[in-house]
N, C-alpha and C positions, 0 to 999 in steps of 0.2 A: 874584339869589338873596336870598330873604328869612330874616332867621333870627329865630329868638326870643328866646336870649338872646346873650350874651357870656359870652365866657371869663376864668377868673380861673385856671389852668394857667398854669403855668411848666415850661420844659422844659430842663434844664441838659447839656448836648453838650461832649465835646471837641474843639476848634479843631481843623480837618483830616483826621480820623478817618475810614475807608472805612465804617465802620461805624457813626459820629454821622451820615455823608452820608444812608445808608440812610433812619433815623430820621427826618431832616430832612424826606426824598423821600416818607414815607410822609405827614408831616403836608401835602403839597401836594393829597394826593386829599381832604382832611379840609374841609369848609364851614368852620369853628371852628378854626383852627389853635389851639396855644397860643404864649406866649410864650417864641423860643430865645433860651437864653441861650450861648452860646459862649465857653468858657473854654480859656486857651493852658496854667494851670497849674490844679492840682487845689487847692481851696479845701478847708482840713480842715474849717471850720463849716458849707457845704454837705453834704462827705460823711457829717459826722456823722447825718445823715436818713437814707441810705444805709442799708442792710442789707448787702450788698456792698460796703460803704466805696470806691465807685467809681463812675465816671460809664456809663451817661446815670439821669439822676434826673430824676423828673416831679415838680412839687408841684401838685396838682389839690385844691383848697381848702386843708382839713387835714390832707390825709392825702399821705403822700410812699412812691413806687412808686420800684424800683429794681430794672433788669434791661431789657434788649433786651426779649425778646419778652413778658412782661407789661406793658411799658408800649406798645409796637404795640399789642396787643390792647386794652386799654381802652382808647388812643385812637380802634383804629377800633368798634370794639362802641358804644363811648358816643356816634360821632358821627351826630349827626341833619340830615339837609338839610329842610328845609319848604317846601314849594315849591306855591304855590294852593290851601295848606290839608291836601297831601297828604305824611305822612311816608317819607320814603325812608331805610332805614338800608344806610347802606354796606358795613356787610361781608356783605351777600348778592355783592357785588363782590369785596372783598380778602379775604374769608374763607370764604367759601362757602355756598351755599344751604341748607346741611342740616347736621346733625352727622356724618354720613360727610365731606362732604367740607371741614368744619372741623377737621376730624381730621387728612385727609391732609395739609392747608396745615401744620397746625402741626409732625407728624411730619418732612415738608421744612424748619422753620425751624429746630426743634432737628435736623436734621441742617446744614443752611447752618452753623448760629452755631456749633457744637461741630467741625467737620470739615474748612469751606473758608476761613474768617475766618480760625482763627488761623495757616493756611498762605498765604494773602495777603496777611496783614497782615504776618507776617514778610518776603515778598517784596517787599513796600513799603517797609520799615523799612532793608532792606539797601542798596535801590537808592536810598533821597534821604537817606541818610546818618543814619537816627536809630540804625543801629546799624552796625557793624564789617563789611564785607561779606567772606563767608568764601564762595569760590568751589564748595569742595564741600557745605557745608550747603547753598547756595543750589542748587545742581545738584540735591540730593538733595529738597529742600520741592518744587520746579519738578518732579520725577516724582510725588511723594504727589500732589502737585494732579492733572495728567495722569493718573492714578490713576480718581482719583476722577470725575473729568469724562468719561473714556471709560465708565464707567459711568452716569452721569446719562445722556450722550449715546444709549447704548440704550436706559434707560426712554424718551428722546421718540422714539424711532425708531417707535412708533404712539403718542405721545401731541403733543398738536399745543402743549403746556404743560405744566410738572410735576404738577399738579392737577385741572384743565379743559379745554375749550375755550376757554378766554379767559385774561389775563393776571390771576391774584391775584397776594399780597403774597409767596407763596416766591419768583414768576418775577423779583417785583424786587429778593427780597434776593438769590437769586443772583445777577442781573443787578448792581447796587453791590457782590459779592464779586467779582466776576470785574475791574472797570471798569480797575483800573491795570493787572492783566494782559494785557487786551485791547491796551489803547494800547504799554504798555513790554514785555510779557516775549512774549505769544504770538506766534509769526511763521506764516507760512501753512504752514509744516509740522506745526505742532501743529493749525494749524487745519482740517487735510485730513482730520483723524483726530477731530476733534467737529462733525463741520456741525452735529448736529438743535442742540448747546447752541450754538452761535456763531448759528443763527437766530433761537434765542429771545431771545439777548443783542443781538442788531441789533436785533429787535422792540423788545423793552423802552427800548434806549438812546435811539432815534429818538422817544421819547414825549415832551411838551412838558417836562413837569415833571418828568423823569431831566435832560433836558441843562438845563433852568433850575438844578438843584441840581448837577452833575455837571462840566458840560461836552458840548464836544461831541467821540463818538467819532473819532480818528482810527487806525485798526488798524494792528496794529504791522509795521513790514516790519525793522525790526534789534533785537535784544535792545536795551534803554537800558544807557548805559555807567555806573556806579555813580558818585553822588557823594561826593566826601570824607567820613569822619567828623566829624558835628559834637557837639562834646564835650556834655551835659546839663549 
């Protein structure tokens, strides 16, 4: 691949994040990544750039982006492949051919980011110990999700992807929301009850560049037993 220029993006992620992973995952389809930087603690003179005084933060020259999905979008809008002279922009790929179906991608991301993040991320946080593991909160976020996913699950029941025929960037942020549930919380009786999402989650996870950032799926057959509290 031949490119034109180089990058001078800086991309600032928190260390282990289901949701930094996502970000990561999106900058592998990108020709140009930028530069990750991965932080364990939160730097107040980075967040000070921040608008949201919180990570992930882009810095793309002079100008500093902060938020999930406006910083996906100009990375994938901005990226260019060059390739025998002929421009290919990628998000006719991750974002869709048209302003309809740019639309629908994003409608899916602000529901992914607002919906199922922050019920996964709580069920991540209980289970490796970054927070107090309460057996009926966690019972109760494990049905909101279920919730939610027997609903996704009927929209693919004729759709062959949340968007498309093909995989854009909602099918992988769902796919990186779902990823710890898949391995530790789902067992095959939740899973009886979402096939069309659990095929689009095998699609997605079996992609080179999901399990290069990710892992690789192994699907859950026992809930994971919670680990101790680790103090902050």
């Amino acid at each position: 691949m031949v490119t034109a220029e180089t990058t001078n993006e800086i991309l600032f992620l928190r260390e282990g994040n289901a949701l930094s992973k996502f970000i990561e995952l999106v900058t592998e389809f990108l020709p140009l990544p930028p530069k990750i930087i991965q932080l364990k603690n939160l730097d107040k003179e980075i967040l000070s750039h921040s608008q949201t005084k919180t990570l992930p933060l882009l810095k793309a020259g002079d100008v500093f982006i902060s938020g999930t999905i406006p910083i996906i979008k100009y990375l994938v809008k901005s990226a260019k492949d060059i390739s025998d002279g002929v421009i290919l922009d990628n998000r006719t790929i991750l974002l869709g051919k048209n302003i309809k179906e740019e639309t629908k991608v994003d409608m899916w991301l602000t529901f992914i980011y607002s919906k199922i993040f922050p019920i996964t991320n709580d069920i991540e946080n209980q289970l490796y110990g970054r927070k107090k593991f309460d057996i009926r909160q966690f019972e109760c976020v494990l049905n909101d999700l279920l919730e939610i996913l027997v609903e996704i699950n009927q929209h693919l029941e004729y759709n062959t992807f949340l968007t498309a025929n093909h995989v854009q960037i909602s099918d992988i942020m769902l796919s990186s929301a779902l990823f710890t549930c898949y391995n530790d919380v789902l067992t095959q009786n939740e899973l009886d009850i979402i096939p069309n999402v659990t095929r689009v989650f095998k699609f997605v996870s079996h992609m080179r560049n999901f399990r290069k950032v990710f892992g690789k799926v192994v699907l859950c057959k026992k809930v994971k037993k919670p680990e101790p509290y680790k103090q902050p």
